[in-house]
C-alpha positions as CSV (number, residue, x, y, z in Angstrom):
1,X,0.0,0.0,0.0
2,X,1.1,3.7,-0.7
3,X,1.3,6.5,1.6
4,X,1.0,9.8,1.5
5,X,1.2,13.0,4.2
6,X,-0.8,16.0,2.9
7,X,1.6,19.1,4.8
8,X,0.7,22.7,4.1
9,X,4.0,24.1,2.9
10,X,2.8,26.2,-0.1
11,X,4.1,24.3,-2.5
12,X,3.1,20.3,-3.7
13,X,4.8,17.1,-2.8
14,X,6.2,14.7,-5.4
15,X,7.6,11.5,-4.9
16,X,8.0,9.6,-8.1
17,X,4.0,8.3,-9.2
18,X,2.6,9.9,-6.3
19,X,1.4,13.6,-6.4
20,X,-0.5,16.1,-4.3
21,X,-2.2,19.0,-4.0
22,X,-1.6,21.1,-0.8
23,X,-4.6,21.9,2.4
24,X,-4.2,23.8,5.3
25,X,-4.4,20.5,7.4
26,X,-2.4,17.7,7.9
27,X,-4.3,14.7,5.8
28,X,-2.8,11.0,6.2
29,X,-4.1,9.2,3.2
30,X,-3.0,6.2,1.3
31,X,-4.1,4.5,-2.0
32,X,-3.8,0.7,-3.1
33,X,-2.7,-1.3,-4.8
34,X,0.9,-0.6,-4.5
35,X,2.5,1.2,-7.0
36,X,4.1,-1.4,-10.1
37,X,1.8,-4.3,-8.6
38,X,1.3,-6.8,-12.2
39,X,-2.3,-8.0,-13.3
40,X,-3.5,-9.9,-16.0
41,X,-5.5,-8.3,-18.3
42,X,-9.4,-9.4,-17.3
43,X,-8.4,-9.1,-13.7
44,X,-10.1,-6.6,-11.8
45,X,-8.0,-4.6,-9.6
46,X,-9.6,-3.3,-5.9
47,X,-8.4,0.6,-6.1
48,X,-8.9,1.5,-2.4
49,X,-8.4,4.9,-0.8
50,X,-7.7,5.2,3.2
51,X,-7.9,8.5,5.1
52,X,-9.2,10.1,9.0
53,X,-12.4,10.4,9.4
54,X,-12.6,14.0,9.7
55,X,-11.9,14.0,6.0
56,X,-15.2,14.4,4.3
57,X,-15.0,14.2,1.0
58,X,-17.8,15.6,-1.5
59,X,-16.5,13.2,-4.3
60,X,-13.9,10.9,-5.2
61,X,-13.2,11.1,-9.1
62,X,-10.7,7.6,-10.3
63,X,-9.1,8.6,-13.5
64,X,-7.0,5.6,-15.3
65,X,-4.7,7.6,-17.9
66,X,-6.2,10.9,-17.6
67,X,-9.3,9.3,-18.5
68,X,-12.7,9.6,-15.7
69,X,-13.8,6.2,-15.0
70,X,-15.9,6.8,-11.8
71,X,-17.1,8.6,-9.4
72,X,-17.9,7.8,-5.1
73,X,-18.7,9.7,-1.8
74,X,-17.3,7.9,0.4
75,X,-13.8,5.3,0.4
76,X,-15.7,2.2,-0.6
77,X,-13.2,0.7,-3.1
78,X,-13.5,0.6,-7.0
79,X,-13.7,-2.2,-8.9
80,X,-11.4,-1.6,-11.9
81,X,-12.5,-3.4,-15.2
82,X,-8.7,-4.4,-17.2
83,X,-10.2,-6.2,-20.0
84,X,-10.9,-2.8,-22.3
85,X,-7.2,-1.5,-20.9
86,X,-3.9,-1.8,-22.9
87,X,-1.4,-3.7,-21.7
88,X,1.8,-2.1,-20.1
89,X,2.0,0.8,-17.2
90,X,-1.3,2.2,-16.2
91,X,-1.7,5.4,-14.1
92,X,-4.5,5.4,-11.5
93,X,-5.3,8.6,-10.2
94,X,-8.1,9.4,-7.3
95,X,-9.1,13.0,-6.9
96,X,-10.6,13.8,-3.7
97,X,-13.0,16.9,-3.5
98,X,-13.4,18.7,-0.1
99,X,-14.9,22.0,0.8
100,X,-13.7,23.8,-2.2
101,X,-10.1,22.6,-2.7
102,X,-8.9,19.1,-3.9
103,X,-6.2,16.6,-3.3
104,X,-5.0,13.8,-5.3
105,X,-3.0,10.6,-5.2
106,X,-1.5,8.4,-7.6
107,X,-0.2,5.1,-8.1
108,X,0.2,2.4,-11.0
109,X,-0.3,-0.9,-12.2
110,X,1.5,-2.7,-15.1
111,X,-1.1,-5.1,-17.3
112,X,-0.2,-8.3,-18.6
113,X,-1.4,-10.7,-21.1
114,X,-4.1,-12.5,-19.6
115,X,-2.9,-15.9,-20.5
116,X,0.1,-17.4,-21.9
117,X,1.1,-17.5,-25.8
118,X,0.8,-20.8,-27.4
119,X,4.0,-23.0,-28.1
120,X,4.7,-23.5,-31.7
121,X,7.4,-24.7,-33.9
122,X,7.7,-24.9,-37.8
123,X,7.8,-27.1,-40.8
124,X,10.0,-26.3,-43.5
125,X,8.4,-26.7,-47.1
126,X,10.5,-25.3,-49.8
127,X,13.9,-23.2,-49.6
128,X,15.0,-20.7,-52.0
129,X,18.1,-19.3,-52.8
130,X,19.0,-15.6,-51.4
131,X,21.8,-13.4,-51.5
132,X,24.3,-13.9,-48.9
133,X,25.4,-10.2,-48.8
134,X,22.1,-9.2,-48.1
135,X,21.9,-7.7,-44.5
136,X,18.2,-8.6,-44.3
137,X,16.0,-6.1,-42.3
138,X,12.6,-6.1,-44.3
139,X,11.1,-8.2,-46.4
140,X,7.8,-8.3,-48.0
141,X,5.5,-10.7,-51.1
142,X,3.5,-9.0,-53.6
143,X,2.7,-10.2,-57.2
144,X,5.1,-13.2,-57.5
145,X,7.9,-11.2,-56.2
146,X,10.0,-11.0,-52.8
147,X,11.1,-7.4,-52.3
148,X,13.6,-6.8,-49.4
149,X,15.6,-4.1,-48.1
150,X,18.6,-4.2,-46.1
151,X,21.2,-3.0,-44.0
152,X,24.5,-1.8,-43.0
153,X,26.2,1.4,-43.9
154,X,27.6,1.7,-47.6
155,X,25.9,-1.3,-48.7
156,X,21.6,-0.7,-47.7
157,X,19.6,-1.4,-50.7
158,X,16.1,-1.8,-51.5
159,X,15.1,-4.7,-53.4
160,X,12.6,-6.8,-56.3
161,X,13.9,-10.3,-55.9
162,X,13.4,-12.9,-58.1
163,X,12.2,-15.7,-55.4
164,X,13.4,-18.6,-57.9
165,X,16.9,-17.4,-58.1
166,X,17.3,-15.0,-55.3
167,X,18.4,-12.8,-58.0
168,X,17.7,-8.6,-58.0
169,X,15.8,-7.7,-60.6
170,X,15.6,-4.1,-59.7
171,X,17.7,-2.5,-57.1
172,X,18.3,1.1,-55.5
173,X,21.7,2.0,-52.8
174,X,21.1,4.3,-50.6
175,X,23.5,6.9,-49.8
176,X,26.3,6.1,-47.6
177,X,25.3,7.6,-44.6
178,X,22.2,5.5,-44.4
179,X,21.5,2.3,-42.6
180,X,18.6,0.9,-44.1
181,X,15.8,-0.9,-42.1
182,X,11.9,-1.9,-42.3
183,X,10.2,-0.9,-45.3
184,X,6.3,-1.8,-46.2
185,X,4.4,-1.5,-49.9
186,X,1.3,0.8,-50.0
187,X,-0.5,0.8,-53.2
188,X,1.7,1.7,-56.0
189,X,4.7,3.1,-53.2
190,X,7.2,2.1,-51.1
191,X,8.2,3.5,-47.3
192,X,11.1,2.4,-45.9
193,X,12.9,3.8,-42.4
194,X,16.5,4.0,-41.6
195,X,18.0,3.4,-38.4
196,X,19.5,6.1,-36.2
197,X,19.3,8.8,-38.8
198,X,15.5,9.8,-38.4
199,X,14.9,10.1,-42.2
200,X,12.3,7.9,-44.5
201,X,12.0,7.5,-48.4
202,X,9.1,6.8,-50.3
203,X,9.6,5.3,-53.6
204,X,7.7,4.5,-56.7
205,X,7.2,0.5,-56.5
206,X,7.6,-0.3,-60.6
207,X,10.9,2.0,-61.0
208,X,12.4,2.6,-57.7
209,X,12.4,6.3,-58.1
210,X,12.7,7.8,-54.4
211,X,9.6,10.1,-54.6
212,X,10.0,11.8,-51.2
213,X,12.2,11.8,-48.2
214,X,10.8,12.3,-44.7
215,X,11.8,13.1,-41.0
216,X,11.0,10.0,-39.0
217,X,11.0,11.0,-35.5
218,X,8.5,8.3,-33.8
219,X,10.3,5.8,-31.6
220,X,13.9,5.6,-30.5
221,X,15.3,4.0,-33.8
222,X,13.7,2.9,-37.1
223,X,13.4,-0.6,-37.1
224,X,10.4,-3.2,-38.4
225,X,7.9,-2.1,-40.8
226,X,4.4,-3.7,-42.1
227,X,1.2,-2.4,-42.9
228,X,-2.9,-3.6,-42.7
229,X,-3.8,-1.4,-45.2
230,X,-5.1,1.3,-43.2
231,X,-2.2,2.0,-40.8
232,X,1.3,1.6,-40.7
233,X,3.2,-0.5,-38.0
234,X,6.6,0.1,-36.7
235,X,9.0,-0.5,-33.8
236,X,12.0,1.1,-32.5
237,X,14.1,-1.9,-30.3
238,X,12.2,-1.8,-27.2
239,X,8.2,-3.5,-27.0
240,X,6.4,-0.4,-28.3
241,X,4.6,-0.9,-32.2
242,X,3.7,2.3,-33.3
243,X,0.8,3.2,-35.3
244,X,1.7,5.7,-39.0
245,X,-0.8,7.2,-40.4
246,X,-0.8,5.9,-44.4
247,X,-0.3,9.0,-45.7
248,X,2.0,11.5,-44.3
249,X,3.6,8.7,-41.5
250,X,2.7,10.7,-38.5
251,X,1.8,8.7,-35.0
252,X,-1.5,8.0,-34.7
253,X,-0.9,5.2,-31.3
254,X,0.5,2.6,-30.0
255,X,0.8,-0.8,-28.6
256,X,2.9,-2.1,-25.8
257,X,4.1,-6.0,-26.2
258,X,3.2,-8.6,-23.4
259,X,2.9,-11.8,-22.8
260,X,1.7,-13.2,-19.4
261,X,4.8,-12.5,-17.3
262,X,7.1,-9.3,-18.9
263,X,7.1,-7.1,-21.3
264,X,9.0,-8.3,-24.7
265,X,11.8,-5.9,-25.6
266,X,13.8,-6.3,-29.3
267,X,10.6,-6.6,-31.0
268,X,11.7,-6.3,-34.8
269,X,11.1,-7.1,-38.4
270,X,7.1,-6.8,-38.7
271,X,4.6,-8.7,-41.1
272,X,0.7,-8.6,-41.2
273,X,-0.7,-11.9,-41.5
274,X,-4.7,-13.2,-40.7
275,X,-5.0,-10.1,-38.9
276,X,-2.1,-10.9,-36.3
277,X,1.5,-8.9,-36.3
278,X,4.4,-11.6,-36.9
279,X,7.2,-10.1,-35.6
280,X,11.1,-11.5,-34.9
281,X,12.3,-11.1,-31.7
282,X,16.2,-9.7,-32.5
283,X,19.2,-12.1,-32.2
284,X,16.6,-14.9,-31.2
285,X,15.5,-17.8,-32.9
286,X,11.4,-17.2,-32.2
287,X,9.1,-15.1,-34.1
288,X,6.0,-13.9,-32.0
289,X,2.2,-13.8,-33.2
290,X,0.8,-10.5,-32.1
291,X,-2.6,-9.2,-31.2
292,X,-2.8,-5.8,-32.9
293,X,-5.2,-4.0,-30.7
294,X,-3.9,-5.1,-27.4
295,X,-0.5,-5.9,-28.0
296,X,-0.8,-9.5,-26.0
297,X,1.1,-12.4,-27.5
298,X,-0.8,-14.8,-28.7
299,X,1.3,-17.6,-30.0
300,X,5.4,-18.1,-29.5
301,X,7.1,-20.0,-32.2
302,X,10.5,-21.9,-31.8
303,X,12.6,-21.2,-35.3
304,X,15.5,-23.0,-33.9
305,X,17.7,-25.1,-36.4
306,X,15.7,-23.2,-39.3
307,X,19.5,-22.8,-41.1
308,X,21.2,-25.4,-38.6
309,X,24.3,-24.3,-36.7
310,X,26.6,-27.4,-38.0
311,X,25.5,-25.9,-41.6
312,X,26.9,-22.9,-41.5
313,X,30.3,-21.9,-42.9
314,X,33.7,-21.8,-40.6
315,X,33.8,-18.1,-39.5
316,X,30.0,-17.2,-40.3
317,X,29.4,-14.3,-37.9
318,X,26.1,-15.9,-36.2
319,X,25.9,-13.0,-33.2
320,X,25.2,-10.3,-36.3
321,X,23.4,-12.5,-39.3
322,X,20.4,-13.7,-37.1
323,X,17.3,-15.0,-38.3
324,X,15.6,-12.1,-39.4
325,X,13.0,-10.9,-42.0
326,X,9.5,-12.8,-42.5
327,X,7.2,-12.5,-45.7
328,X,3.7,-13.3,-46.1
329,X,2.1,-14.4,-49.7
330,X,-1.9,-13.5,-49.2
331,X,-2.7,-15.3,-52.2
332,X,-1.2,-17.9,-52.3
333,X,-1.2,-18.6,-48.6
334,X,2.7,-18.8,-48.1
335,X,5.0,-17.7,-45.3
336,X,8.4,-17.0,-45.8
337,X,11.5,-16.4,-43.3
338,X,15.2,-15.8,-43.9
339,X,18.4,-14.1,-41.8
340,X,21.1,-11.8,-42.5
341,X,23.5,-13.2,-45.0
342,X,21.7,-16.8,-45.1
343,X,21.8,-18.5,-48.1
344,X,18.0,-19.4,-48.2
345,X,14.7,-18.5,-47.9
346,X,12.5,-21.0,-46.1
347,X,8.8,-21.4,-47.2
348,X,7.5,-22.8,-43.5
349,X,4.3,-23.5,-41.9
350,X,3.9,-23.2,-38.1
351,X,2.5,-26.0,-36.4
352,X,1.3,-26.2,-32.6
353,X,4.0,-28.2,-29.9
């Protein structure tokens, strides 16, 4: 349980979540659940308020987020409803009203996923060749083509790949200076983020020609890119998927990524697929199924052995070239999943553990 002395000094008392306003009396009140206390989403959460009895409140407004959800006399505790609340750090704030002047005290509760993802591995059904200079960081499927971007400085390029032969059939480098990352297809363009530098390009998808560059300030780094057709996801290396608008790439919202324990961090390369988000988890072997509105994971999926250790070359820098970059074909129902420098792309199918 928090607690909290109300002092007159002029001025208000912080400490860290908590916050007041100041009286002219001394107030002893308190506020739980404790402040970082975990719940799954679904569970509701018994906000209670303590304070003297000479206190006599003329309302208690409980805001979650800014945002009013009730309204009491008296310190009877509220039942908080979680199941319509994102997942991730919630601020609960109760607003006590008193002859004219009003106090308030906050704490906060972190929301998980209110059950935990499904275990699923994979079944490889076709590989194809790929480049193995290609620093994979996006990859997406659209009319019989794989189109891929990729990274590292001096060598980023935006691709059309030939999925038979893992050969480029069109190509564009970016400047030096540029790491490239994610990139997504809307219509007949192409957006694609860079890493640290906080700039985007938008291209025309038949030539190649860079339309438009952009500032790209949303998130700490560019990193995964998809789309549903009506917003833009992206992610920046911690468990936040922001929402682009289609059109000029400004934020529009968020997500936070749970499952039922912890947040996941290194979210990375994004693909929309059934109306889930597929995402990699960087420098590990599992890609994560991802509900898009509440940011829970859903399913879990082992992708260990995909390109098996004892395969790989003498020297083969396996801490950098990590399984990265997933492609969804909507037609024709195929998934597809490569890595940084790996000599294939696998055509797999997930199936439950």
């Amino acid at each position: 349980m928090k607690k909290i002395i109300f002092v007159f000094f002029g001025f208000a008392l912080n400490f860290g979540w908590l916050a007041c306003k100041t009286t002219e009396h001394h107030v002893d009140i308190t506020i739980s659940p404790e402040a970082g206390a975990n719940y799954k989403s679904g569970d509701p959460v018994t906000v209670k308020l303590s304070y003297p009895g000479d206190l006599k409140p003329d309302s208690i407004v409980f805001l979650v987020d800014s945002a009013k959800v009730a309204t009491k006399k008296d310190s009877t505790a509220l039942i908080l409803k979680t199941d319509s609340l994102s997942l991730g750090p919630r601020v609960v704030t109760a607003r006590i009203f008193s002859q004219g002047k009003s106090q308030e005290i906050t704490t906060n509760i972190v929301l998980l996923a209110a059950k935990s993802p499904e275990q699923y591995t994979y079944v490889v059904e076709r590989k194809f060749p790929h480049d193995t200079s290609s620093y994979t960081e996006g990859l997406e499927y659209h009319d019989g083509y794989l189109y891929e971007s990729t990274g590292n400085y001096g060598s980023s390029k935006l691709m059309k790949v030939d999925l038979q032969t893992g050969k480029a059939l069109l190509s564009v480098k970016l400047d030096k200076k540029y790491f490239g990352e994610g990139f997504t297809m809307l219509g007949d363009k192409i957006m694609q983020l860079t890493y640290k530098e906080k700039t985007g390009f938008v291209y025309d998808k038949n030539t190649f020609k860079t339309l438009k560059t952009f500032s790209y300030n949303t998130g700490v780094e560019g990193w995964g890119v998809c789309n549903d057709g009506t917003k833009i996801y992206t992610d920046d290396s911690s468990n936040r998927i922001w929402f682009l608008d289609t059109k000029d790439y400004h934020n529009i919202g968020f997500i936070d990524v749970y499952d039922d324990k912890r947040q996941i961090d290194m979210v990375n390369e994004l693909e929309y697929v059934n109306k889930k988000l597929y995402a990699n988890v960087y420098t590990q072997d599992t890609i994560l199924v991802i509900n898009p509105k509440t940011g829970s994971v859903e399913q879990r999926v082992d992708m260990k052995d995909l390109w098996p250790l004892k395969d790989r070359p003498s020297g083969f820098d396996n801490t950098q070239n990590v399984l990265n970059g997933i492609a969804w074909d909507e037609k024709g129902k195929r998934l597809f999943v490569t890595g940084k420098k790996w000599p294939y792309v696998y055509q797999v199918r997930f199936v439950k553990k």
